[in-house]
PDB file of N, CA, C, O and CB in Angstrom:
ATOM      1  N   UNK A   1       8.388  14.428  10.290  1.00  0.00           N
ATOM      2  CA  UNK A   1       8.320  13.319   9.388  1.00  0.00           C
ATOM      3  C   UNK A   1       6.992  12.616   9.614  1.00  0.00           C
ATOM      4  O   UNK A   1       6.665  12.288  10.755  1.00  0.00           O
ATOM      5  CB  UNK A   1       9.515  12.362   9.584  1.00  0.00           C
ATOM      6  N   UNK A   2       6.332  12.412   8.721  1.00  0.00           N
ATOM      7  CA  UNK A   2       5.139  11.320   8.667  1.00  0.00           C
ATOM      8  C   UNK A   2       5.246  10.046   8.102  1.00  0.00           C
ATOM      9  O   UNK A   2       5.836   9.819   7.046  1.00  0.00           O
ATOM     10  CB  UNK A   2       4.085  11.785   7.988  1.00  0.00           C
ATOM     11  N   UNK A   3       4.635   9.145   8.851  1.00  0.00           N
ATOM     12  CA  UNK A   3       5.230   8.219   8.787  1.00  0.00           C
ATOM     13  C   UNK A   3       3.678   7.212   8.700  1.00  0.00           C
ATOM     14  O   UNK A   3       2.934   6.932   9.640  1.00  0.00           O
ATOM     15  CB  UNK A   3       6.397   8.150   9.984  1.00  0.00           C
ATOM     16  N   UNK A   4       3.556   6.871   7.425  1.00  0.00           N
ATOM     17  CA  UNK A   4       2.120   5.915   7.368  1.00  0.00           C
ATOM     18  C   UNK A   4       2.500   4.849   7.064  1.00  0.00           C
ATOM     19  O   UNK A   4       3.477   4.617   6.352  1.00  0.00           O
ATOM     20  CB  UNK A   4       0.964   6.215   6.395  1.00  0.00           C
ATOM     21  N   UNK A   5       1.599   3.868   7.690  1.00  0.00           N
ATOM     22  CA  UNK A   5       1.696   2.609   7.698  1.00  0.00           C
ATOM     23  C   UNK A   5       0.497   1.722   7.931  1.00  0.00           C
ATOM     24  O   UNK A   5      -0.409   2.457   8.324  1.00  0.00           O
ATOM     25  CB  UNK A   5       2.565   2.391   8.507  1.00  0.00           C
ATOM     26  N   UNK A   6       0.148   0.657   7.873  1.00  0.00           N
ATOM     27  CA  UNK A   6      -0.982  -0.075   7.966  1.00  0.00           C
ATOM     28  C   UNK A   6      -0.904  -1.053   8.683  1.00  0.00           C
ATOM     29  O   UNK A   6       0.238  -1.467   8.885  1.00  0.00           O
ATOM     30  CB  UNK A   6      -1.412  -0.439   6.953  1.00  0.00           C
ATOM     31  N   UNK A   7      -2.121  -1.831   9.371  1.00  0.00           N
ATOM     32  CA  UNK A   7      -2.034  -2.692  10.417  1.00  0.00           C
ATOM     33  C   UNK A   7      -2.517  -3.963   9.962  1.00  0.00           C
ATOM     34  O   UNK A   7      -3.728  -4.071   9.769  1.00  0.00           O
ATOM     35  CB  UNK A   7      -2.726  -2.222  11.564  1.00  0.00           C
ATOM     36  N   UNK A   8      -1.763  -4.940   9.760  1.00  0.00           N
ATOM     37  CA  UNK A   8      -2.269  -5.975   9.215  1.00  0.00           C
ATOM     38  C   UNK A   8      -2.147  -7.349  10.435  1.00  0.00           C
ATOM     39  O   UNK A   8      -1.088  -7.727  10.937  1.00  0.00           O
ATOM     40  CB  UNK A   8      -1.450  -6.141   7.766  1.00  0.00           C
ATOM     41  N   UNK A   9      -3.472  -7.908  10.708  1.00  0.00           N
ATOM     42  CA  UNK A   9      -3.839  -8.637  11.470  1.00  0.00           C
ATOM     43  C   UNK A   9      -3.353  -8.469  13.056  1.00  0.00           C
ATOM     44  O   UNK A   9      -2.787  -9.329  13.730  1.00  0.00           O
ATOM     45  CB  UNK A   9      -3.563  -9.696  10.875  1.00  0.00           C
ATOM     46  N   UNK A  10      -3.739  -7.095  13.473  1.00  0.00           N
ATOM     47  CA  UNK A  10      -3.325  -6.073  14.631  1.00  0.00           C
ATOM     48  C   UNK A  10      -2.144  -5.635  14.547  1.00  0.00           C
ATOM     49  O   UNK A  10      -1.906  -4.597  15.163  1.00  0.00           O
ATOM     50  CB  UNK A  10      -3.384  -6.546  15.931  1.00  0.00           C
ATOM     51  N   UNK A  11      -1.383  -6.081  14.008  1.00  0.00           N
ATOM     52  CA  UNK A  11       0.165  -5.988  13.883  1.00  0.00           C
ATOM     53  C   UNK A  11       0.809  -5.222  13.231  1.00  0.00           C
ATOM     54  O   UNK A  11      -0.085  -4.490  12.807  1.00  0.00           O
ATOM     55  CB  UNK A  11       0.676  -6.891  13.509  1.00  0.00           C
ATOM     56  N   UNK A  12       1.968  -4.742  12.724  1.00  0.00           N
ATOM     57  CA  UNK A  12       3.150  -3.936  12.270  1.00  0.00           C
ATOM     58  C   UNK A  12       3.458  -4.605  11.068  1.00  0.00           C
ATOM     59  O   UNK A  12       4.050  -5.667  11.258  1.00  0.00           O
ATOM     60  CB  UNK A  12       4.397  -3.863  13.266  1.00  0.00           C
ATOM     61  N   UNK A  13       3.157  -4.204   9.438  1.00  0.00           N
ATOM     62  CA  UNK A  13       3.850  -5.476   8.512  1.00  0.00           C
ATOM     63  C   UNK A  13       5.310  -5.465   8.595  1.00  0.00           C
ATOM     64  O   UNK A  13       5.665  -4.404   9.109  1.00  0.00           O
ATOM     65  CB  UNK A  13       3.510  -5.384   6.854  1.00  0.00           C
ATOM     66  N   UNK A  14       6.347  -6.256   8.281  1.00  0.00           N
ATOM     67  CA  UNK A  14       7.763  -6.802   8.773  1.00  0.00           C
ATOM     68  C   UNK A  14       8.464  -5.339   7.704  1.00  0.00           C
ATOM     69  O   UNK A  14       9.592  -4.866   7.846  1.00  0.00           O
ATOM     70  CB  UNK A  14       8.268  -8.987   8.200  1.00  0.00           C
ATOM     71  N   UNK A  15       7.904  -5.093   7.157  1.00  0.00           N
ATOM     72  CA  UNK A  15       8.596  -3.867   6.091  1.00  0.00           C
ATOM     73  C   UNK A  15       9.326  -2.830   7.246  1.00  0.00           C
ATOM     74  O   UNK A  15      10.408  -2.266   7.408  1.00  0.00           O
ATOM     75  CB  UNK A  15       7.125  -2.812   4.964  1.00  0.00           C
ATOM     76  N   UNK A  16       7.920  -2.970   7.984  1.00  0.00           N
ATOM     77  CA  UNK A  16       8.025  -1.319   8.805  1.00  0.00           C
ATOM     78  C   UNK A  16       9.151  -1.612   9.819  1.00  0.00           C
ATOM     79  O   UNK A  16       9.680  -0.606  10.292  1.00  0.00           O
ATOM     80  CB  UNK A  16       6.359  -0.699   9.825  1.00  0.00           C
ATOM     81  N   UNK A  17       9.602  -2.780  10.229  1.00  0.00           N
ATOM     82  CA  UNK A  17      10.350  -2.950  11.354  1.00  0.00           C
ATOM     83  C   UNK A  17      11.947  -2.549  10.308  1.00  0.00           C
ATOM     84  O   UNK A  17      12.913  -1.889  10.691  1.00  0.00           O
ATOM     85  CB  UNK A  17      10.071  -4.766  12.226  1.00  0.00           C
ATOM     86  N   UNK A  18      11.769  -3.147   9.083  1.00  0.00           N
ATOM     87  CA  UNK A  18      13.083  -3.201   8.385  1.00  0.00           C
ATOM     88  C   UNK A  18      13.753  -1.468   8.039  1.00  0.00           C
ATOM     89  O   UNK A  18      14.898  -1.019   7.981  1.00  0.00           O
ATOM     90  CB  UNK A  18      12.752  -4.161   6.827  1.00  0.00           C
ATOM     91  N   UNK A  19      12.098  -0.735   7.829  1.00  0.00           N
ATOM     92  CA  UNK A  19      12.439   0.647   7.458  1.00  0.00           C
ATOM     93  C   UNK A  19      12.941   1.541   8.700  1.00  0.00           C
ATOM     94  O   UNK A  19      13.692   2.515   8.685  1.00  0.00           O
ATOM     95  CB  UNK A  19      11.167   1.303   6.802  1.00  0.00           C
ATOM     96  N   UNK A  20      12.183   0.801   9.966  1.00  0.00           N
ATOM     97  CA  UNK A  20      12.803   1.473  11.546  1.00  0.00           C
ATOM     98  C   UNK A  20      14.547   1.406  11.438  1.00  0.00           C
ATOM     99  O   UNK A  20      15.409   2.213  11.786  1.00  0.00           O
ATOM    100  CB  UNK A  20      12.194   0.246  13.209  1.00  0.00           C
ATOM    101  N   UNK A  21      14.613   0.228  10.873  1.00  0.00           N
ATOM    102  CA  UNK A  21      16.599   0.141  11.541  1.00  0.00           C
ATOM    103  C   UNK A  21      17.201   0.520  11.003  1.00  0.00           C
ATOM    104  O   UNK A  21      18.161   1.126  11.480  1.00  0.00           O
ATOM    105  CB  UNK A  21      17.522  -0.972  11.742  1.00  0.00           C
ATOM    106  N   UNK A  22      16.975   0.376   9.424  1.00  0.00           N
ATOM    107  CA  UNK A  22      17.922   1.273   8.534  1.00  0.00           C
ATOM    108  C   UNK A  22      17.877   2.769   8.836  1.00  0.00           C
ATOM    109  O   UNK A  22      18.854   3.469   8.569  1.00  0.00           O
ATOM    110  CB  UNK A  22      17.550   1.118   7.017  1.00  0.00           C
ATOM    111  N   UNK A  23      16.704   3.312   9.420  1.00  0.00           N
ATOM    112  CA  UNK A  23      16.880   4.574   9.351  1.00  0.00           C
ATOM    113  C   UNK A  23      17.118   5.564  10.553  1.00  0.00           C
ATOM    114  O   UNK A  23      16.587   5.401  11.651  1.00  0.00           O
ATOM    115  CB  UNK A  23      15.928   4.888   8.737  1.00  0.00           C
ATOM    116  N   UNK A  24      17.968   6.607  10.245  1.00  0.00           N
ATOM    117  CA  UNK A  24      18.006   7.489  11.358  1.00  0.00           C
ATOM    118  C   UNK A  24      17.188   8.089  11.839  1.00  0.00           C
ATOM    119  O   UNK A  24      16.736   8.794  10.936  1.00  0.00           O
ATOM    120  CB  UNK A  24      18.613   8.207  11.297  1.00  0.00           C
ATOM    121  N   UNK A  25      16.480   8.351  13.056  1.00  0.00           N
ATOM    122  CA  UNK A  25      15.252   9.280  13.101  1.00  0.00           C
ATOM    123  C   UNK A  25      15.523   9.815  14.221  1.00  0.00           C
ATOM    124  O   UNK A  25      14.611  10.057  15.011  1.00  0.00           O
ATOM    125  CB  UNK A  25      13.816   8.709  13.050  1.00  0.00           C
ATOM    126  N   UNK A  26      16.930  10.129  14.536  1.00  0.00           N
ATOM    127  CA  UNK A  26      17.201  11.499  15.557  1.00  0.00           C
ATOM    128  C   UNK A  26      17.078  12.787  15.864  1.00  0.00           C
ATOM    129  O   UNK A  26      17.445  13.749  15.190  1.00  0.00           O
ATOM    130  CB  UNK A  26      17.943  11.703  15.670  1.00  0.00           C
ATOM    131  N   UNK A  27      16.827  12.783  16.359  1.00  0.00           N
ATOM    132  CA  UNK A  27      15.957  14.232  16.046  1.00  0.00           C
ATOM    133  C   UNK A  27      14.525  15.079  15.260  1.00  0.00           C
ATOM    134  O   UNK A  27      13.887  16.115  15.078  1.00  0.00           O
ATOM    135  CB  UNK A  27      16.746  14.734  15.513  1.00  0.00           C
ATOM    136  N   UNK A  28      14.663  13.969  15.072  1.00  0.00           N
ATOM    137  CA  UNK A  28      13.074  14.462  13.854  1.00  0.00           C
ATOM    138  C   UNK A  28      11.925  14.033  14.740  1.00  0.00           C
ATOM    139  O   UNK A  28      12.039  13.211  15.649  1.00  0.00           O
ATOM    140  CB  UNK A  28      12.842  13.339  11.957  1.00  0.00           C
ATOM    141  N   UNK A  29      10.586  14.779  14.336  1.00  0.00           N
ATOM    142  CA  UNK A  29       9.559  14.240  15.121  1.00  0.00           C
ATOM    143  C   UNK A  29       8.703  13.696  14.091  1.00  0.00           C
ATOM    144  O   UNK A  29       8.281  14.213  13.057  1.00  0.00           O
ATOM    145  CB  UNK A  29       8.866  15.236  16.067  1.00  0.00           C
ATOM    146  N   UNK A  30       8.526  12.496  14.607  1.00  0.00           N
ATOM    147  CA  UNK A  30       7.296  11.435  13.808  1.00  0.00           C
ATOM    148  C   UNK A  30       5.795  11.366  14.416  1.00  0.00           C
ATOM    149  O   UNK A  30       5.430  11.359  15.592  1.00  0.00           O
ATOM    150  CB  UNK A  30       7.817   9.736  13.905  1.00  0.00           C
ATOM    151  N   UNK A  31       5.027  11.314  13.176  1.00  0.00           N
ATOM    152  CA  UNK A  31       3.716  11.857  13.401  1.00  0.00           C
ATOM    153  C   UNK A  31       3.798  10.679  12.777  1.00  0.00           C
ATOM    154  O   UNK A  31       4.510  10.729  11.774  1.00  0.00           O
ATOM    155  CB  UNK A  31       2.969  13.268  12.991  1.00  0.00           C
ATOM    156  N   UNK A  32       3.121   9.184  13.112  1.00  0.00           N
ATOM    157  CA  UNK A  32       2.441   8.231  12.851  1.00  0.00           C
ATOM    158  C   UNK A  32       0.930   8.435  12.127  1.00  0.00           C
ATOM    159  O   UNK A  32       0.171   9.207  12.712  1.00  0.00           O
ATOM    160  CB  UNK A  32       2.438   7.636  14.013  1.00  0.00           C
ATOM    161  N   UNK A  33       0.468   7.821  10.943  1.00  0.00           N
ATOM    162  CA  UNK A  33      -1.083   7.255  11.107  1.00  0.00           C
ATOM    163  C   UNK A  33      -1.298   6.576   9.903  1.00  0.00           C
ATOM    164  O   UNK A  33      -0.924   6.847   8.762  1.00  0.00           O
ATOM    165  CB  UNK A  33      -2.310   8.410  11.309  1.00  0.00           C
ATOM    166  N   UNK A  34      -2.194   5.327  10.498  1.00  0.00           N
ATOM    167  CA  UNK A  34      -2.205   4.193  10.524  1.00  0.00           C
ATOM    168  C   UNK A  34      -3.820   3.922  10.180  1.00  0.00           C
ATOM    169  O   UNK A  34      -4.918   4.233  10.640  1.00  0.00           O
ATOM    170  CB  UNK A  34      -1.569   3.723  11.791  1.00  0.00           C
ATOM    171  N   UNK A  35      -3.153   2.990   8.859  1.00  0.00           N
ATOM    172  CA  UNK A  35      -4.652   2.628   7.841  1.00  0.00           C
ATOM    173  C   UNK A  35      -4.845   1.540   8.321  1.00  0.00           C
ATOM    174  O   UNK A  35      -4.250   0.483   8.115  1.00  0.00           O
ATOM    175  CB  UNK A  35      -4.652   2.477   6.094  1.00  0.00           C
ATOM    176  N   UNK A  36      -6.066   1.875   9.273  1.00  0.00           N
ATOM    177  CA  UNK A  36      -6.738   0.304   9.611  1.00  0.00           C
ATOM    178  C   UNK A  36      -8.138   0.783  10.507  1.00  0.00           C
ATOM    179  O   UNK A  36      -7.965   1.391  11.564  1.00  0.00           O
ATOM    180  CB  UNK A  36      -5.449  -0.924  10.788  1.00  0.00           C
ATOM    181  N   UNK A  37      -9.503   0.480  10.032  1.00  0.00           N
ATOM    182  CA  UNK A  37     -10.123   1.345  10.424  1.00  0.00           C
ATOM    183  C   UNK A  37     -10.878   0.442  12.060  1.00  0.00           C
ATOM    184  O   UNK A  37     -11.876   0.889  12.625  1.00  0.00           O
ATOM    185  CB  UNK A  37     -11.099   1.906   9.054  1.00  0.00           C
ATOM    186  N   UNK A  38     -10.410  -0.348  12.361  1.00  0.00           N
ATOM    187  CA  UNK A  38     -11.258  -0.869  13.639  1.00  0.00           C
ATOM    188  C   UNK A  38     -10.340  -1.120  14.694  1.00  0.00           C
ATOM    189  O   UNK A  38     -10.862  -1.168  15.807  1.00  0.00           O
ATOM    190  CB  UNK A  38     -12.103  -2.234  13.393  1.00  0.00           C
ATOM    191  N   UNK A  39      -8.551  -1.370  14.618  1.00  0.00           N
ATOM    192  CA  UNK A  39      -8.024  -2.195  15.382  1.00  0.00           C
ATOM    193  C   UNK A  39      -6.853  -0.426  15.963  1.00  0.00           C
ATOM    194  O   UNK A  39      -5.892  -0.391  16.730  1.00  0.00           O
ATOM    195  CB  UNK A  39      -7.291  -3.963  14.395  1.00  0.00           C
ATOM    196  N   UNK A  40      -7.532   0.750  15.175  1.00  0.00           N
ATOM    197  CA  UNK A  40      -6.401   2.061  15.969  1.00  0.00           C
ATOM    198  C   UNK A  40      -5.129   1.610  15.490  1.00  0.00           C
ATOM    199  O   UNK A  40      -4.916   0.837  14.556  1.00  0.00           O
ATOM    200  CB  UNK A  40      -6.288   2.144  17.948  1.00  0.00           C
ATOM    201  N   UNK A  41      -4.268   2.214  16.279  1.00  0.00           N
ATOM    202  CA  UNK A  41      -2.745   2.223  16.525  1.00  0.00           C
ATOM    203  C   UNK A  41      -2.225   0.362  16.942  1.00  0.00           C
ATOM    204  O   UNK A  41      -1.072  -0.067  16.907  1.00  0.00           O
ATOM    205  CB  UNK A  41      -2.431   3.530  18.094  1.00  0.00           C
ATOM    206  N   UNK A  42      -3.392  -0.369  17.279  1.00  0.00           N
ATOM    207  CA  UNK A  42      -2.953  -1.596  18.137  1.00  0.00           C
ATOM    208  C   UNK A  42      -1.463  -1.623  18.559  1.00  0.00           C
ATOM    209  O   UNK A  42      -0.759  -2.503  18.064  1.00  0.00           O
ATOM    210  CB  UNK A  42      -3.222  -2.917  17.338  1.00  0.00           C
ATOM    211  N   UNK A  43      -1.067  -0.978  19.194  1.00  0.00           N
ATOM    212  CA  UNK A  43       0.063  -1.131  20.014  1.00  0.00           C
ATOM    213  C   UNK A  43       1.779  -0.127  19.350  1.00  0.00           C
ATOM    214  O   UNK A  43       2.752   0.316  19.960  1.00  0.00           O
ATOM    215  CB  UNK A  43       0.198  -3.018  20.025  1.00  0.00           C
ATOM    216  N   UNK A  44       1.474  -0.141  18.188  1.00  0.00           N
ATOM    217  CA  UNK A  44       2.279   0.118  16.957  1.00  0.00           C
ATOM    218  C   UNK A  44       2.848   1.372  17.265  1.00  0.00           C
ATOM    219  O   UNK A  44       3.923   1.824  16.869  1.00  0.00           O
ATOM    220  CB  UNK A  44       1.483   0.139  15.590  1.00  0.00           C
ATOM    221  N   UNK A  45       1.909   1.949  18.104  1.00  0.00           N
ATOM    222  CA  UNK A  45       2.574   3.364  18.647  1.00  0.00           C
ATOM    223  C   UNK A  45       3.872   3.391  19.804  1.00  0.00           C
ATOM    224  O   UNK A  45       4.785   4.216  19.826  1.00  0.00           O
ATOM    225  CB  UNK A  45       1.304   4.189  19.391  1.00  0.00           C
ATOM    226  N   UNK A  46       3.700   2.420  20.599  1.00  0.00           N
ATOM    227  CA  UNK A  46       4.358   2.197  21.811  1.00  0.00           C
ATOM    228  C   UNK A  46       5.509   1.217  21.152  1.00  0.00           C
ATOM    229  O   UNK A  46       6.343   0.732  21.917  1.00  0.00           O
ATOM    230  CB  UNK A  46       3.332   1.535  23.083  1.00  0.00           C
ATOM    231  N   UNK A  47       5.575   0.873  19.525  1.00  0.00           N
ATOM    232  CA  UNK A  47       6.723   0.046  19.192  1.00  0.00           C
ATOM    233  C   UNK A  47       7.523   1.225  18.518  1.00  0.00           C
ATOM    234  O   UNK A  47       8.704   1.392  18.822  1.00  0.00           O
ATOM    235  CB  UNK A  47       6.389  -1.357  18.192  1.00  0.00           C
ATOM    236  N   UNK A  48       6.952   1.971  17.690  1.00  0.00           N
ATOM    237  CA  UNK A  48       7.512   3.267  17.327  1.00  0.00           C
ATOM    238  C   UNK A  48       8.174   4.042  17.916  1.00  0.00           C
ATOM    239  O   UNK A  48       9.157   4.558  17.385  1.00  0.00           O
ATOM    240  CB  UNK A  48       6.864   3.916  17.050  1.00  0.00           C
ATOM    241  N   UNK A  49       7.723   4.371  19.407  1.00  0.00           N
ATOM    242  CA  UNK A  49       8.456   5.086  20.507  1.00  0.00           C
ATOM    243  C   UNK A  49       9.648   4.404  20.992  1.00  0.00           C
ATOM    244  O   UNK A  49      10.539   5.187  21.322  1.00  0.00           O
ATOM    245  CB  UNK A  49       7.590   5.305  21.657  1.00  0.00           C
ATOM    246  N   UNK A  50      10.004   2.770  21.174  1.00  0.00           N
ATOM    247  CA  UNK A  50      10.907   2.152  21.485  1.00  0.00           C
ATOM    248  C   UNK A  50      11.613   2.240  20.509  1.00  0.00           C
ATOM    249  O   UNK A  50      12.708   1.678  20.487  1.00  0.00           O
ATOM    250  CB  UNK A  50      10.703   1.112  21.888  1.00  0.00           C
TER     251      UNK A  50
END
């Protein structure tokens, strides 16, 4: 599963947290990447994994 998303003011927009809970993602492997060209992953990766 790919999973794009964008970083708005270093952060995660509140969408992405809402689309994490509703959804199942057991078993599947997520390939993150993230439109934001100076600030990377800022952390967003290590919230994804939790």
């Amino acid at each position: 599963m790919i999973l794009v998303y964008p970083i708005w003011w270093y952060q995660t927009p509140m969408a992405w947290y809402s689309l994490l809970e509703q959804t199942d993602f057991s078993g599947k492997t997520i390939v993150p990447i993230v439109g934001h060209g100076g600030s990377r992953f800022s952390g967003t990766d290590r919230e994804l994994k939790n």
